[in-house]
FITIBA-384875 format. One record per residue (C-alpha): x, y, z. Coordinates in steps of 0.02 Angstrom, whole numbers, plus 50000, padded with zeros to 5 digits. Example, Ala and Ser with C-alpha at 12.3 -4.5 7.8 and 13.67 -1.06 7.14 Angstrom:
! residues 2
506154977550390
506844994750357
! end
This chain:
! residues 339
498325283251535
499415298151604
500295311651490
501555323451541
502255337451459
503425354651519
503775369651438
504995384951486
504865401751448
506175412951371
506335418751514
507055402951589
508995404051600
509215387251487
508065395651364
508935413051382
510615405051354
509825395851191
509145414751137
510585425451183
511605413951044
510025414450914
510085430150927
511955436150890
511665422650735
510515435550663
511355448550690
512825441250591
511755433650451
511025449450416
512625453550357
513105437150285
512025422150228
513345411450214
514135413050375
514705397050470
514115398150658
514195387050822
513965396350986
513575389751147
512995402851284
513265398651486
512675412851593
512515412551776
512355427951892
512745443251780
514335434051699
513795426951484
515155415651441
515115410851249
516055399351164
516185390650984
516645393150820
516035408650692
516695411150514
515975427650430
516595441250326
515525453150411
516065460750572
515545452650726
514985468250814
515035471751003
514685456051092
514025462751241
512725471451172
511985459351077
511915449251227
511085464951323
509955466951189
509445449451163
508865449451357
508095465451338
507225457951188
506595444351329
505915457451463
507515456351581
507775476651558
508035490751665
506435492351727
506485473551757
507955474551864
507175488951958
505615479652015
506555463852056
508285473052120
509375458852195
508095443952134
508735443251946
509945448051811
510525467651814
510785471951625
511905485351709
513005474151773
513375461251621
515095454351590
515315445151436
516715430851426
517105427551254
517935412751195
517405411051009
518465405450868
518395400650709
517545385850613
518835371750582
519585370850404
519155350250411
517465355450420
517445369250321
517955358650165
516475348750159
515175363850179
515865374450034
515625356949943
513745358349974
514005344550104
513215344050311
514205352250431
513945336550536
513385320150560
511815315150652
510065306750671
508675318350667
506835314550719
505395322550675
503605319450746
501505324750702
500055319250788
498145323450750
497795334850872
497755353650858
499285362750828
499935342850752
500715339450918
500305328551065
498775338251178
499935338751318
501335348351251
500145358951173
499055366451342
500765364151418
501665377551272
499725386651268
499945390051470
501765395951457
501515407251322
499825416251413
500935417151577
502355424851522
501565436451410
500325442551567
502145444751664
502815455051540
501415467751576
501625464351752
502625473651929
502155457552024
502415442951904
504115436751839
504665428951677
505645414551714
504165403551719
503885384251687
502405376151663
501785356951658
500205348851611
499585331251638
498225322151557
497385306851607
496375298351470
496375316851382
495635324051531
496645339051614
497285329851769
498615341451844
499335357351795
500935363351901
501645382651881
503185390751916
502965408451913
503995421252013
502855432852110
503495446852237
501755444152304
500405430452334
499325432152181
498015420652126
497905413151968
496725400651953
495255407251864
496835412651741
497395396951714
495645387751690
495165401451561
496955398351462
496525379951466
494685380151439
494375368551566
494755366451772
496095351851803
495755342351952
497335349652022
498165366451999
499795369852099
500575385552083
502425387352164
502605370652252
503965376452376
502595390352429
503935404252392
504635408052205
505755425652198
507405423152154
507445415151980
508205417751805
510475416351808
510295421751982
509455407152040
510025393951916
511455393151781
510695393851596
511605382151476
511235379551293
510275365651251
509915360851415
507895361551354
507605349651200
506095339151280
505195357051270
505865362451106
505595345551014
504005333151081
504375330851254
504225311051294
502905307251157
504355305451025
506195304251048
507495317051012
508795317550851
510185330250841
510975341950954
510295358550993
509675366550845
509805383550928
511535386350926
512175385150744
512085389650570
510895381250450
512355369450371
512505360150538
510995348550536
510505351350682
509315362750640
508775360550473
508675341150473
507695344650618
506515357150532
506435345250383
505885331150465
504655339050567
503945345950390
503975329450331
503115320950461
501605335350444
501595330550266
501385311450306
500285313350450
498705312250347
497345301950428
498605294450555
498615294050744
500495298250743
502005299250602
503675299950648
505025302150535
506745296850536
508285305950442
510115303950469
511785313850377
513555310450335
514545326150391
515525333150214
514075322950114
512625331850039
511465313750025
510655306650171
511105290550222
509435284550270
507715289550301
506125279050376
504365284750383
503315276450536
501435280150560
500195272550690
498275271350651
497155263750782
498755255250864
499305246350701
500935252450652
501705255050480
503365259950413
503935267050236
505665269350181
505985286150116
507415290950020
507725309050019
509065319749896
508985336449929
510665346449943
510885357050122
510935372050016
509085368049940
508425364650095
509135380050167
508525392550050
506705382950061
506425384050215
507215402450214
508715397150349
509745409850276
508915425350337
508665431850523
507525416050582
508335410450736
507675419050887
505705419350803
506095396450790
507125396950979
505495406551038
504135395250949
505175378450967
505385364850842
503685357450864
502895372350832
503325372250628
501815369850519
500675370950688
499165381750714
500245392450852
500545410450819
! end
């Protein structure tokens, strides 16, 4: 049977947009844990629109830096922009359009009660291989992360890189790169060593040609990348993007939690999945399921959870500078064996 899974670098521009907003979230809860934050991020060209809601008692700060040094932070620098002139973003050049507000007083209400900033379902997913996710999401994440870091140290490779891995009957079937290269460069024996074994197919740049990339080449919108941050198609996906607010919202922390969770219940199973859901305003969760498959039989558990957001939040530490380290490692990798 055939597997497929993708994964995007940071360098991507859905993924930038995603870490650009991560990253002005910890710059602001450095200054306040208890800030209220929901900030989407389009950027295209050299133009960052953001938009949303933030509610803080700290100062902001200068918008357009933190969105220069967020790509900086990425590798899209000075010296980036020198090797790759016309082909990518120009930190030089960066205009910021900002179009944040502040956090709705509706909502508001129910969050200083303790309550979810939002209502949602929320799915989180383990399975028995290594890292406790699915084997193709794994080489898939495993390939990404070994490319982009070689590109970082690179004049010829580029950073805006996807990668996707298929298995058939566990066996590595196909593995597809996109890489931006100012030159031909070969990077097979690369790729078999990151995988630790030779798929029966390796295509690298399928149009033959792969310079202009990153907000030149594409328009990076948040959230535009879940099936890469969550479990790609082996589970399916609760929430909105988890990469764009504050800890209150659900969307990340219900997401955290119930990846947690289904870790804790994966035991001797195949596969666990578990299933949360909240009540925006209402600390207690309206329902929560617990599935697990061993050797094709199926079981399911109900579990009844009542933990406050706040709890949860200081846990799992979601009140402290977090965000870009989870937007880079994805929600899947929680509780794995990545680094």
């Amino acid at each position: 049977m055939q597997k497929t899974a993708e994964m995007v670098s940071v360098g991507h521009p859905d993924k930038t947009a995603d870490y650009i907003s991560c990253f002005i979230l910890d710059r602001i809860i450095k200054r306040d844990k208890n800030v209220r934050y929901a900030v989407e991020v389009m950027i295209k060209g050299n133009t960052v629109v953001l938009g949303g809601e933030i509610s803080t008692k700290a100062k902001l700060g200068d918008m357009t830096e933190y969105v220069k040094q967020a790509l900086a932070e990425i590798g899209y620098d000075d010296r980036y922009s020198r090797i790759w002139g016309d082909c990518v973003i120009n930190p030089a050049k960066i205009k910021v359009i900002n179009l944040i507000g502040v956090q709705s007083v509706d909502i508001a209400r129910g969050i200083d009660a303790d309550g979810w900033g939002d209502q949602g379902v929320f799915v989180g997913y383990a399975y028995k291989g290594v890292g406790k996710i699915n084997r193709e999401l794994f080489l898939a994440k495993k390939l990404n992360d070994a490319l982009y870091n070689l590109a970082r140290k690179s004049d010829n490779l580029g950073i805006d890189i996807k990668t996707q891995i298929t298995l058939n009957d566990d066996k590595i079937e196909t593995a597809i790169v996109a890489i931006p290269m100012l030159h031909d460069q070969d990077l097979t024996d690369f790729i078999v060593a990151t995988l630790g074994e030779r798929p029966a197919n390796i295509i690298v740049n399928g149009t033959g040609r792969y310079t202009y990339h990153g907000s030149v080449a594409d328009c990076g919108v948040t959230g535009r990348k879940l099936a890469c941050d969550f479990y790609s198609t082996a589970c399916p996906i609760g929430g909105g993007s988890p990469w764009t607010k504050d800890a209150s919202k659900a969307d990340l922390t219900l997401n955290v939690y119930a990846r947690i969770l289904a870790c804790e219940h994966l035991g001797n199973n195949d596969e666990c999945f578990v299933y949360l859901s909240s009540c925006i305003g209402r600390s207690e969760l309206p329902s929560g399921l617990i599935k697990t498959i061993k050797d094709g039989v199926v079981s399911y558990h109900d579990l009844w959870v009542n933990q406050k957001p706040s709890t949860l939040i200081r846990a799992y530490g979601l009140d402290k500078p977090v965000y870009t380290r989870l937007c880079r490692r994805g929600i899947s990798g929680i509780l794995s064996n990545e680094k």
